[in-house]
N, C-alpha and C positions, 0 to 999 in steps of 0.2 A: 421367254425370259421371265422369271422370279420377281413378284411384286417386292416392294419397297417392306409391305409386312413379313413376307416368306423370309425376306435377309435379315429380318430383325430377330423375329422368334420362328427358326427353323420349327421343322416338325415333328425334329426328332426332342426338343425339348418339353422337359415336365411342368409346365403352371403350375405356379405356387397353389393356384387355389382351386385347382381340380380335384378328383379323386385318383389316388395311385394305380387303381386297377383300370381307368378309362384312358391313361397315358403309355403311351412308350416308355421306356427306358432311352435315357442318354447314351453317347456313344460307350462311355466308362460304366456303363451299369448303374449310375447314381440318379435318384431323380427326388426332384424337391416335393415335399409330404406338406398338404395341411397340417397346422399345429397341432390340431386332434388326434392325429396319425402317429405323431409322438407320443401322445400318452399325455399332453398338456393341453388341459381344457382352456379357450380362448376366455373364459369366463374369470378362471381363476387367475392368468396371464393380466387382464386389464386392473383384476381387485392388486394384484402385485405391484404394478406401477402407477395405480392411482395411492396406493396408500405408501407406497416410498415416495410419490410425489407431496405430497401432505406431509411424511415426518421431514423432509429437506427442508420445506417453507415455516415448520416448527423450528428447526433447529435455529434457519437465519433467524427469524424473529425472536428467539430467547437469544441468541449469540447480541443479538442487537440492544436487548432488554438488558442487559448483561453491562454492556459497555455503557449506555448511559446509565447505568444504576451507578457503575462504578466513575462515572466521571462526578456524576453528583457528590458520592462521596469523596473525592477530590476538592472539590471544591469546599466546601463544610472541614474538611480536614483543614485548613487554614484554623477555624474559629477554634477547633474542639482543642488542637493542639498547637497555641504559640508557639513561637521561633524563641530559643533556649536566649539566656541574658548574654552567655559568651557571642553567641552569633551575634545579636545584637550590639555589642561590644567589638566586637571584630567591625564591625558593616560601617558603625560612627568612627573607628581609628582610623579605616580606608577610605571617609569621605574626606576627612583632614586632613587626610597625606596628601589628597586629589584637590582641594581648595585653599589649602594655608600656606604662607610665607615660614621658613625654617631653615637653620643653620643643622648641614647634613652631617660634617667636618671642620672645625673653627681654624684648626693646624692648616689643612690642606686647602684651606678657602671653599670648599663644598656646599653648596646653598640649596634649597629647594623652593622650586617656586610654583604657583596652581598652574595646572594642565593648561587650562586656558588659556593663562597668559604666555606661558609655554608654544603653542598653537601658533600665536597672533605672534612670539617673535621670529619664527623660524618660517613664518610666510612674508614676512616682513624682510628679514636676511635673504631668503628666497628672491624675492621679486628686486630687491635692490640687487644683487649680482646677477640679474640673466636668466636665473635658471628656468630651465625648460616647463612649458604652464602644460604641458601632458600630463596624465597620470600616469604610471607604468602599467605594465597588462596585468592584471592580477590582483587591482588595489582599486578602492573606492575614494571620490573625492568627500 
């Protein structure tokens, strides 16, 4: 009976790391060559993946160098360049539509009144008829 080694690496196969003239041939005539055998020095194979190792760990770290340079300039881009007088003109009309008391429509009885209090009547409406204290699926209290 065939040890446990014999079923693992029969005899008719080629070692990676023998020499091709000290082995057999595989059933198909193919047999695994040291790298040298190829024509590629093992010497020149490790300077190839040590130095593709080293430009990858260059790349991240300038990719990284890169991103906080530019978050820095982000931030500073506030200072260098204010927000234009329309925006700010825009930002103060929409905090006053959002806070102030105003007639929307005088003909049609149309009023407007702050978010707020807005809020506080329709949880108010809410709770005196019943309605359900769940939030629906999809909504935040």
């Amino acid at each position: 009976m065939p040890s446990a080694w014999q079923i693992i690496f029969p005899q008719n196969y080629c070692y990676p790391f023998t020499y091709y003239r000290t082995q057999p041939r595989t059933a198909h005539g193919v047999c695994l060559l040291p790298m040298a055998d190829y024509g590629i020095p093992l010497s020149k194979l490790f300077f190839a993946g040590l130095l593709s190792l080293i430009l990858t760990i260059d790349a991240i770290m300038g990719l990284q160098a890169l991103y906080y340079w530019q978050l820095d300039r982000a931030e500073t881009s506030a200072d260098l360049y204010p927000p234009s007088s329309k925006l700010e003109k825009r930002l103060a009309d929409q905090r006053t539509r959002l806070t102030d008391y105003r007639i929307e429509d005088a003909k049609k009885g149309i009023v407007a009144i702050p978010i707020g209090r807005a809020m506080q009547l329709v949880v108010h409406e809410l709770s005196r008829n019943g309605a359900a204290t769940t939030v629906p699926e999809g909504e935040s209290r």
